[in-house]
FITI-539568 format. One record per residue (C-alpha): chain; residue in one letter; x, y, z. Coordinates in steps of 0.02 Angstrom, whole numbers. Layout:
BEGIN
<node><nunu>A</nunu><bamar>a</bamar><u>X</u><v>Y</v><w>Z</w></node>
...
END
This chain:
BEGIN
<node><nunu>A</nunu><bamar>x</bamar><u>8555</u><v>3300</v><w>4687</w></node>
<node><nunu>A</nunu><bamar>x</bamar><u>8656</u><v>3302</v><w>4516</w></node>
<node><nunu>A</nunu><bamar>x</bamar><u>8541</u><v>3323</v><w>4420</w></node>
<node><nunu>A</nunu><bamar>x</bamar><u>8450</u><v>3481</v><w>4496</w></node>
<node><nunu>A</nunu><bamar>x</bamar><u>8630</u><v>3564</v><w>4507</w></node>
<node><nunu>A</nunu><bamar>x</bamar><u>8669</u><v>3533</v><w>4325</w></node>
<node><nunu>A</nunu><bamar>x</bamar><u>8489</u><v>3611</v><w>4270</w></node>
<node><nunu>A</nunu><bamar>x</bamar><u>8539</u><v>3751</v><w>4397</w></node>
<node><nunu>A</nunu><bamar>x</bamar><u>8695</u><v>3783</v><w>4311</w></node>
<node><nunu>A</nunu><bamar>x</bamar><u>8627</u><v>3797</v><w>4143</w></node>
<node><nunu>A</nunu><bamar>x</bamar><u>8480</u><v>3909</v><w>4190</w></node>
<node><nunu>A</nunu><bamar>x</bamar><u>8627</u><v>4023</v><w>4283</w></node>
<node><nunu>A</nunu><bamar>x</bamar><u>8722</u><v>4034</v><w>4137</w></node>
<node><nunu>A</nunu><bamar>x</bamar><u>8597</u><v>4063</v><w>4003</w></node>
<node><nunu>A</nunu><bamar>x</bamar><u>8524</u><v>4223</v><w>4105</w></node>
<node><nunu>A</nunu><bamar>x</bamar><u>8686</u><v>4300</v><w>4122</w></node>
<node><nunu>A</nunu><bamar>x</bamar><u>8716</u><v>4277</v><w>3955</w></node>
<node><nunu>A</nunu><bamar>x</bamar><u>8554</u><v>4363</v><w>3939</w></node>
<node><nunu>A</nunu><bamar>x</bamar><u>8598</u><v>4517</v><w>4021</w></node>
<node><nunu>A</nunu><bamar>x</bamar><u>8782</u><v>4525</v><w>3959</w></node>
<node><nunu>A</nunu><bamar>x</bamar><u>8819</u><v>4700</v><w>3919</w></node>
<node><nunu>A</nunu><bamar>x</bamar><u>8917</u><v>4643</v><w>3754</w></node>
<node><nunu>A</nunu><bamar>x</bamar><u>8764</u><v>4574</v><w>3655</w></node>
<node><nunu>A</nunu><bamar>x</bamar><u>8693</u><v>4702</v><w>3548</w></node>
<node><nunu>A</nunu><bamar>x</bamar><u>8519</u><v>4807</v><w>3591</w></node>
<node><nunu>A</nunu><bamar>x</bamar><u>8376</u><v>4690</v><w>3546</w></node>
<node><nunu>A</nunu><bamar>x</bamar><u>8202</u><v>4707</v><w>3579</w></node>
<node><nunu>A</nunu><bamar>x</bamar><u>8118</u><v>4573</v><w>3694</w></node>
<node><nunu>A</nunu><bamar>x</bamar><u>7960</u><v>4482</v><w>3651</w></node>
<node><nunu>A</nunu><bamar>x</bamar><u>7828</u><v>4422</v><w>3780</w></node>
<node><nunu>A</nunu><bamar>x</bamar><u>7717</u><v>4254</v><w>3729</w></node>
<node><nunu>A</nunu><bamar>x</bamar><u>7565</u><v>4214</v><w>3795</w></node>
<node><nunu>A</nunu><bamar>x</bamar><u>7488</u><v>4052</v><w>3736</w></node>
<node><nunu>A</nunu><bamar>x</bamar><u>7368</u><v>3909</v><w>3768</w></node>
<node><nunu>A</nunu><bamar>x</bamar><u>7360</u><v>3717</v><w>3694</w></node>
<node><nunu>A</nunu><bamar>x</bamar><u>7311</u><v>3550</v><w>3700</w></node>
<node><nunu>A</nunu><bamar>x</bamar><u>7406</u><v>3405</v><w>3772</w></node>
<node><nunu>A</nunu><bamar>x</bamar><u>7374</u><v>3219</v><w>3757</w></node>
<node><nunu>A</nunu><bamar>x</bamar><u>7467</u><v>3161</v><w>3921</w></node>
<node><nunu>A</nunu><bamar>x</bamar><u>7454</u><v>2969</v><w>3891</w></node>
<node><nunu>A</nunu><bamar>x</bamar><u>7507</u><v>2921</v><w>4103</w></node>
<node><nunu>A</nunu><bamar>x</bamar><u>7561</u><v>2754</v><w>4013</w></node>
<node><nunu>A</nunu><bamar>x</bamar><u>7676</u><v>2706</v><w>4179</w></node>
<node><nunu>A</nunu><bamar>x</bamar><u>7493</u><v>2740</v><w>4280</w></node>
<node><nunu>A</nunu><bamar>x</bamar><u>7400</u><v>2650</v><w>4161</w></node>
<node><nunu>A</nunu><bamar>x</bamar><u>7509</u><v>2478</v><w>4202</w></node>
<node><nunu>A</nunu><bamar>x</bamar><u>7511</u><v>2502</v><w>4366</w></node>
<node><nunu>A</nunu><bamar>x</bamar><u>7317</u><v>2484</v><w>4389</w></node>
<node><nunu>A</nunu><bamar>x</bamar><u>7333</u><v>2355</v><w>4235</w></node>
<node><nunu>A</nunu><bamar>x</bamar><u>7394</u><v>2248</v><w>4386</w></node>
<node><nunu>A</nunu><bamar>x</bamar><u>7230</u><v>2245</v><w>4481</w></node>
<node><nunu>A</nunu><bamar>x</bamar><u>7137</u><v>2114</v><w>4403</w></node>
<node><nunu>A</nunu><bamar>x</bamar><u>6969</u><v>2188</v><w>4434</w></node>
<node><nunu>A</nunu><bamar>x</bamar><u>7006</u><v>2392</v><w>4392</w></node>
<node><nunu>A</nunu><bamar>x</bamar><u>6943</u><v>2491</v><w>4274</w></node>
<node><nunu>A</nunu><bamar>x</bamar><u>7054</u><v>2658</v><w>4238</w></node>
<node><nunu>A</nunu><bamar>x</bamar><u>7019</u><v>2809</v><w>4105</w></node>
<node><nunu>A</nunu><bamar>x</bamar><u>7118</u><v>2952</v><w>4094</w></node>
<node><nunu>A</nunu><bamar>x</bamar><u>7044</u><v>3119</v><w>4061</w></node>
<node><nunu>A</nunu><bamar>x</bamar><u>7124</u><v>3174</v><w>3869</w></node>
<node><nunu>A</nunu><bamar>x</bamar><u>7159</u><v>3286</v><w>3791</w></node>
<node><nunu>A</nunu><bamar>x</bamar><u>7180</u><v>3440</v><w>3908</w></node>
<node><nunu>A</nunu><bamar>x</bamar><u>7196</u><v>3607</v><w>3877</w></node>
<node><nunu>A</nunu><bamar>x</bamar><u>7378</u><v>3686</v><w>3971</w></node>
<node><nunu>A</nunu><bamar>x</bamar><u>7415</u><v>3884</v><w>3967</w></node>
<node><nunu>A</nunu><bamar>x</bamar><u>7590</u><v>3960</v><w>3953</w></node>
<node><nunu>A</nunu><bamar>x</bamar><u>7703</u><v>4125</v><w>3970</w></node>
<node><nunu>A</nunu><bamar>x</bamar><u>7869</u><v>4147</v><w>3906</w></node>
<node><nunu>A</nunu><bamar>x</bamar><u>7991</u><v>4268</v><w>3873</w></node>
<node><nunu>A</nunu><bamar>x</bamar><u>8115</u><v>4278</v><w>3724</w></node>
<node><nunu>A</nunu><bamar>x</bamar><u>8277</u><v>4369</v><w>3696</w></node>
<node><nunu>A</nunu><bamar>x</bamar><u>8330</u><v>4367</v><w>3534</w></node>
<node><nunu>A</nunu><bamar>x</bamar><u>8542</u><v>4343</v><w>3512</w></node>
<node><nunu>A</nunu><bamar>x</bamar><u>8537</u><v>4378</v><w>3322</w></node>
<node><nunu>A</nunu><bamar>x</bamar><u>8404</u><v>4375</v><w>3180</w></node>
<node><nunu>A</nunu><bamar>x</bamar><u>8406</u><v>4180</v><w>3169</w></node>
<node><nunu>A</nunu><bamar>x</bamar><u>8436</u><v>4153</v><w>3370</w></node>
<node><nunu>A</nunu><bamar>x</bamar><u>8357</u><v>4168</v><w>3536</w></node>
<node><nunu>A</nunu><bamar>x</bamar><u>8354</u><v>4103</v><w>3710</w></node>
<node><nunu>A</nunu><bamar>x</bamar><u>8192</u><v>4110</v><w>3811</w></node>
<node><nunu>A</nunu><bamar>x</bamar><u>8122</u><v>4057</v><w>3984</w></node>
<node><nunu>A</nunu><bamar>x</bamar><u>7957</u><v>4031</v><w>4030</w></node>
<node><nunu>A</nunu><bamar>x</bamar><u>7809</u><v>3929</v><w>4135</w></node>
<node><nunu>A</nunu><bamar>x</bamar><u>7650</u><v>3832</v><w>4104</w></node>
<node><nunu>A</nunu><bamar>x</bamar><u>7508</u><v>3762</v><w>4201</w></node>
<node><nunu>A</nunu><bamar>x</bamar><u>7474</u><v>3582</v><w>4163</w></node>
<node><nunu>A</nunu><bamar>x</bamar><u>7332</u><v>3511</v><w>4235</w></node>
<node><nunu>A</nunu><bamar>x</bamar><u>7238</u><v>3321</v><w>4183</w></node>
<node><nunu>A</nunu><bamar>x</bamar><u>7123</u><v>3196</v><w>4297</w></node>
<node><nunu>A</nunu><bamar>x</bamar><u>7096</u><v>2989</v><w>4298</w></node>
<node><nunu>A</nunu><bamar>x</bamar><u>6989</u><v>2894</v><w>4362</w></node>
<node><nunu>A</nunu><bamar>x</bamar><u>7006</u><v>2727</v><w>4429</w></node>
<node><nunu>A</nunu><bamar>x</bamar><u>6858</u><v>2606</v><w>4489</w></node>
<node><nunu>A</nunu><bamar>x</bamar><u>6869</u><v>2445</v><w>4565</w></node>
<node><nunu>A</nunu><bamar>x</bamar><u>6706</u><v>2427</v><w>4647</w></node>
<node><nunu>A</nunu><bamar>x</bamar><u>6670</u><v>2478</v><w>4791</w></node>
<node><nunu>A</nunu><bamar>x</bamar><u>6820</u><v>2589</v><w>4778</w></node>
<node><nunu>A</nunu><bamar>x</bamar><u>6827</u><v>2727</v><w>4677</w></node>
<node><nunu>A</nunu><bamar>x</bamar><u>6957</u><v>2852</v><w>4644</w></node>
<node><nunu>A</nunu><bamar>x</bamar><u>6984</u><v>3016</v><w>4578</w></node>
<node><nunu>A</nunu><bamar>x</bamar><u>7174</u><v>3063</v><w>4539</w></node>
<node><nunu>A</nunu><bamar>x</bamar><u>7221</u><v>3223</v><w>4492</w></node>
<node><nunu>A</nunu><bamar>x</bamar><u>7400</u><v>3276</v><w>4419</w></node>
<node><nunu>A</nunu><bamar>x</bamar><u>7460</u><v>3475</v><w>4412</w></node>
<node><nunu>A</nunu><bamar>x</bamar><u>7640</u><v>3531</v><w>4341</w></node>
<node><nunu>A</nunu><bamar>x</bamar><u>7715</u><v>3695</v><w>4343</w></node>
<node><nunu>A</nunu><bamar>x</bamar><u>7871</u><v>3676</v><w>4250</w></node>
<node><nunu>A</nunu><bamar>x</bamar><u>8002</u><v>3819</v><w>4236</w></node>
<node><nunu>A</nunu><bamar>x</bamar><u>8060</u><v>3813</v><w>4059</w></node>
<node><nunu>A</nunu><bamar>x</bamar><u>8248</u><v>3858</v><w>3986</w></node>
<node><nunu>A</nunu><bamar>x</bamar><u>8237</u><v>3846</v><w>3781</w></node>
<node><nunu>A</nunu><bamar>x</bamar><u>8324</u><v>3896</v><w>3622</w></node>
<node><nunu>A</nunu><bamar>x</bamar><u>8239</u><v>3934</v><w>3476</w></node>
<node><nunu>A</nunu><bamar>x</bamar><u>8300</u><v>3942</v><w>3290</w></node>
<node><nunu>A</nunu><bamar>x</bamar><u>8202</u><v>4048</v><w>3151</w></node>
<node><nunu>A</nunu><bamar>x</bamar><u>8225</u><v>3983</v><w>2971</w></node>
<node><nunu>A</nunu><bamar>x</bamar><u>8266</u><v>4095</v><w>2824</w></node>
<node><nunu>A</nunu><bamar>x</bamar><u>8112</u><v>4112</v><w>2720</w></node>
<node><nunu>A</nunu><bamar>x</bamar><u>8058</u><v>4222</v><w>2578</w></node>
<node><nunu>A</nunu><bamar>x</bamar><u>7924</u><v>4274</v><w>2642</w></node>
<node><nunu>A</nunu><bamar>x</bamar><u>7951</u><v>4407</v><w>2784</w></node>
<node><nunu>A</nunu><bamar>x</bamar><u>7759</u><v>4385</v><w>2863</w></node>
<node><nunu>A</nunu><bamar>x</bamar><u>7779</u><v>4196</v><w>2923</w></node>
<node><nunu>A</nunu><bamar>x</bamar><u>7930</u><v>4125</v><w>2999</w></node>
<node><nunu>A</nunu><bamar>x</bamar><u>7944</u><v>3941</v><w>3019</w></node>
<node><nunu>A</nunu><bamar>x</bamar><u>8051</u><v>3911</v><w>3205</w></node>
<node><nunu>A</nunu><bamar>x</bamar><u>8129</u><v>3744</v><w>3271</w></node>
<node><nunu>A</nunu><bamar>x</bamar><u>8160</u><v>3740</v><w>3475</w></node>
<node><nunu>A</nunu><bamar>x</bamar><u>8209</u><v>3642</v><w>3603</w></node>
<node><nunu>A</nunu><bamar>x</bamar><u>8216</u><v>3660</v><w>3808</w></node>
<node><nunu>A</nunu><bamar>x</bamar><u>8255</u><v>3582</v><w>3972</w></node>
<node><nunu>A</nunu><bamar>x</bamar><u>8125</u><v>3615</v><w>4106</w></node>
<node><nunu>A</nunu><bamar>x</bamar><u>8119</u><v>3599</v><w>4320</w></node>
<node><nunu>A</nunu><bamar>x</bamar><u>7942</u><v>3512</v><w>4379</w></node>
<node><nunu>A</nunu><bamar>x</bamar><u>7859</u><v>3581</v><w>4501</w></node>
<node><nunu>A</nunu><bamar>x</bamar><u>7705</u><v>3441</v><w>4511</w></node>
<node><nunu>A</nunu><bamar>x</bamar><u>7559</u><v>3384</v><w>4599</w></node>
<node><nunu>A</nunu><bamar>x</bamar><u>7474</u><v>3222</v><w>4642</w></node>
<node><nunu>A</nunu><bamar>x</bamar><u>7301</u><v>3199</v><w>4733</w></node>
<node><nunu>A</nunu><bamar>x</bamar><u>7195</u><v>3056</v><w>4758</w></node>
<node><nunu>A</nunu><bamar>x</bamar><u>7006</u><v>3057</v><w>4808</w></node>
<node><nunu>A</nunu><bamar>x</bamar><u>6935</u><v>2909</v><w>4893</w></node>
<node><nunu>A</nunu><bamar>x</bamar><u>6762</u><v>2905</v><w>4880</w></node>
<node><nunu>A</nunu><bamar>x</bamar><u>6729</u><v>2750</v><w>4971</w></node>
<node><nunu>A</nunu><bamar>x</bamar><u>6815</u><v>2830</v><w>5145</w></node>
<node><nunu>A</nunu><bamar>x</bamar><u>6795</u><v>2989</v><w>5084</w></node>
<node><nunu>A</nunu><bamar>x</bamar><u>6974</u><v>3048</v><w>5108</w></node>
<node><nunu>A</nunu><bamar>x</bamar><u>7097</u><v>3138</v><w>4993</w></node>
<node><nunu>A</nunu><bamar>x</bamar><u>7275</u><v>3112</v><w>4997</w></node>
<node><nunu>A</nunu><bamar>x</bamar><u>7383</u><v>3244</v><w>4911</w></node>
<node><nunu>A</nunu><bamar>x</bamar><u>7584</u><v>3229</v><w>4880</w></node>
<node><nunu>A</nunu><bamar>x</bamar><u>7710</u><v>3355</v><w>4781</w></node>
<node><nunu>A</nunu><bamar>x</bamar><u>7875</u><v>3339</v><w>4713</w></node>
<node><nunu>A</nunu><bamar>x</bamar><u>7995</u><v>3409</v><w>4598</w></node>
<node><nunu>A</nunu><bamar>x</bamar><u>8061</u><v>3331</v><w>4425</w></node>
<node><nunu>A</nunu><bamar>x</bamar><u>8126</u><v>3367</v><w>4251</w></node>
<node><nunu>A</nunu><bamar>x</bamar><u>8091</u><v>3375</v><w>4081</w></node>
<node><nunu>A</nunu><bamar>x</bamar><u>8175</u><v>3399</v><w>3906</w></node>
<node><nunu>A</nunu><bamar>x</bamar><u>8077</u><v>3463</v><w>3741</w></node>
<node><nunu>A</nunu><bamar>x</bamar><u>8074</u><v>3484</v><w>3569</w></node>
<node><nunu>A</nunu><bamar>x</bamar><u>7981</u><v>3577</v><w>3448</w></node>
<node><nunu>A</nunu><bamar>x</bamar><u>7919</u><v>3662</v><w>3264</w></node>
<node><nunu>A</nunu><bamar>x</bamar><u>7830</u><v>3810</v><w>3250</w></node>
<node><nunu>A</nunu><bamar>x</bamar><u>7777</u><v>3964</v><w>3137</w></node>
<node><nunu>A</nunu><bamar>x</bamar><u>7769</u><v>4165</v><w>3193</w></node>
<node><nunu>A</nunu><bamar>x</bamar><u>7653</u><v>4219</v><w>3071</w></node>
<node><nunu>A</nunu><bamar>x</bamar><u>7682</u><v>4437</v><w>3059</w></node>
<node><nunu>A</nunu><bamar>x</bamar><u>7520</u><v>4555</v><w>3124</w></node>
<node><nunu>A</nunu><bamar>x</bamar><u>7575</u><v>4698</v><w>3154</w></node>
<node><nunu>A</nunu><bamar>x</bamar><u>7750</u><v>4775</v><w>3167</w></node>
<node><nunu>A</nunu><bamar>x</bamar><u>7748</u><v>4725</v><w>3358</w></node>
<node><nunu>A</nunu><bamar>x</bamar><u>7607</u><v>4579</v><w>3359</w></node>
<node><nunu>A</nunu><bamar>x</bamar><u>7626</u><v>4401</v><w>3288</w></node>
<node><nunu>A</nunu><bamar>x</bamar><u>7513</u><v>4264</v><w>3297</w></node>
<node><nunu>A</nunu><bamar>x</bamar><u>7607</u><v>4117</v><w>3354</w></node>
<node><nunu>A</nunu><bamar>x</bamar><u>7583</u><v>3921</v><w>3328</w></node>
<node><nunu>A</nunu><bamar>x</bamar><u>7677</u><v>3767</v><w>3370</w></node>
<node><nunu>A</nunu><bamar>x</bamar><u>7694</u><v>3561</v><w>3396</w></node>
<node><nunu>A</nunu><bamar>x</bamar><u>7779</u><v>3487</v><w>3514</w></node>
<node><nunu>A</nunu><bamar>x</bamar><u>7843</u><v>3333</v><w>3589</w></node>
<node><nunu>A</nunu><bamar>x</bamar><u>7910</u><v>3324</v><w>3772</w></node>
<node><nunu>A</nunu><bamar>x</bamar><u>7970</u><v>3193</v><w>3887</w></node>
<node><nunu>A</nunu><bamar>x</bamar><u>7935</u><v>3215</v><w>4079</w></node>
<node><nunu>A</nunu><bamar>x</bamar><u>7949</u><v>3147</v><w>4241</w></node>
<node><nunu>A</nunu><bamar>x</bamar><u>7884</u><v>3271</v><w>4358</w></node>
<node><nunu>A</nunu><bamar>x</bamar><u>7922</u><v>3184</v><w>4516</w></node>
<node><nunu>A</nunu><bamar>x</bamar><u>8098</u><v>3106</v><w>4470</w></node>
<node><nunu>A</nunu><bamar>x</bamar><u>8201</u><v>3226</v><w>4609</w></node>
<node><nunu>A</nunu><bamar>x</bamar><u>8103</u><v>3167</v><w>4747</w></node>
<node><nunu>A</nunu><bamar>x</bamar><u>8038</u><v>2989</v><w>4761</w></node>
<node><nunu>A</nunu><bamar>x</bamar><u>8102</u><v>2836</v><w>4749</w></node>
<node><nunu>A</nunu><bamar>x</bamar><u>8183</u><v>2716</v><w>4595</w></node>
<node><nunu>A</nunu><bamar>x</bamar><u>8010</u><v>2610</v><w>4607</w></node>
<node><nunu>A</nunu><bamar>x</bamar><u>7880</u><v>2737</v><w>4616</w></node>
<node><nunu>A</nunu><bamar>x</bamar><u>7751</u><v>2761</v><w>4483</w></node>
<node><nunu>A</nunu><bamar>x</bamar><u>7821</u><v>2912</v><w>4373</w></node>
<node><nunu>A</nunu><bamar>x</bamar><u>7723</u><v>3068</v><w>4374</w></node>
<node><nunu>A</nunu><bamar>x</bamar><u>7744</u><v>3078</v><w>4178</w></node>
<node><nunu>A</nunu><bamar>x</bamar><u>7694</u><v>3252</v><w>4086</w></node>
<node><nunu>A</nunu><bamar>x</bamar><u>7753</u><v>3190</v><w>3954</w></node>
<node><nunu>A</nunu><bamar>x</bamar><u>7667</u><v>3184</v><w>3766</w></node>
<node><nunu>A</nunu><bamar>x</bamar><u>7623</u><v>3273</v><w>3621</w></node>
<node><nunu>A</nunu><bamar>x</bamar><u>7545</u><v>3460</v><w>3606</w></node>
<node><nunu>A</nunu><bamar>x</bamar><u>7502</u><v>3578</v><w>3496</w></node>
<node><nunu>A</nunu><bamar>x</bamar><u>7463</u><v>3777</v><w>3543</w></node>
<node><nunu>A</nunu><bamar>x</bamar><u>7430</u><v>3938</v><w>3486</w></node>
<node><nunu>A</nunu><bamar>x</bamar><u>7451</u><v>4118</v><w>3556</w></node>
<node><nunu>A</nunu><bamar>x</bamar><u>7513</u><v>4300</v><w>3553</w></node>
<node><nunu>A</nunu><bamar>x</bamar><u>7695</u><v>4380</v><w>3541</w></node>
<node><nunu>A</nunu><bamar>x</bamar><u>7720</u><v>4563</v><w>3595</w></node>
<node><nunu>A</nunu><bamar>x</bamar><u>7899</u><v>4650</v><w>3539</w></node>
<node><nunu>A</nunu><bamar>x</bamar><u>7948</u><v>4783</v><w>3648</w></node>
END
């Protein structure tokens, strides 16, 4: 799997970069965060588009929840890793079946982050981006045989973002951001003509940062 090895590689690299003994003493910040998420499943959508006599909805927006940690290089650059739980639901009827779908990610996040020089040493305006390894999720409830079928995979994802750390105290901020990112959080382990397990979309959050 190419692709798996190359995200390997990168994460490898950036955490012993992390812990090199020649970057200077800085302090570490923990994030804790939630958000909303519109997660349009347009490649799901077309694929019950095709049954003539369906009717699908999917469940938006949905609130996700996050944890990251952040190690600062200089004053204007850091390098963080973190994880989120994604979770949204469809339904599709097309009488007398009727299903419920449900989709879960747990992606493992690798990002850089940029602060901008401002005037103003309370809020900080910060530009990111990030690769991230899917860990996802895919069960389907038939309610007609009463059955549920469940399947997991493994997939990717890339990100980018804008955000402001808005100052609290000398060790709390109040953080808030927007982001875009593309996902297909089964693309390491089915096939070229499967339906993609997309996470991706638009989000915005908001959450705590503790310096220690």
């Amino acid at each position: 799997m190419p692709k798996i090895n190359y995200l390997k590689s990168i994460f490898l690299i950036a955490v012993a970069f992390m812990t090199s003994a020649s970057l200077p003493a800085q302090s570490v910040s923990v994030r804790a965060s939630f958000g909303v998420v519109d997660l349009p499943l347009s490649d799901w959508s077309k694929f019950f588009g095709e049954l003539s006599n369906s009717f699908y909805v999917k469940n938006n927006p949905n609130v996700f929840y996050a944890l990251s940690f952040h190690y600062p290089i200089n004053s204007n650059h850091s390098i963080n890793v973190g994880t989120e739980l994604i979770k949204t639901t469809a339904l599709l009827s097309d009488p007398p079946l009727i299903v419920d779908w449900k989709f879960q990610g747990i992606p493992i996040t690798l990002g850089y982050e940029y602060r901008i020089l401002t005037f103003n040493e309370r809020f900080t305006p910060v530009v990111g981006a990030g690769i991230s390894y899917f860990f996802s999720e895919v069960s389907a409830k038939d309610h007609f045989f009463n059955q549920t079928l469940t399947r997991t995979g493994n997939g990717y994802g890339i990100h980018a973002s804008l955000g402001l750390i808005s100052q609290l105290t000398t060790t709390l901020s109040l953080i808030s951001q927007g982001r875009y990112r593309y996902s297909d959080g089964m693309a390491f382990s089915g096939s070229k003509n499967d339906t993609k397990v997309q996470f991706s979309g638009f989000d915005i959050s908001m959450g705590l940062a503790w310096d220690f």
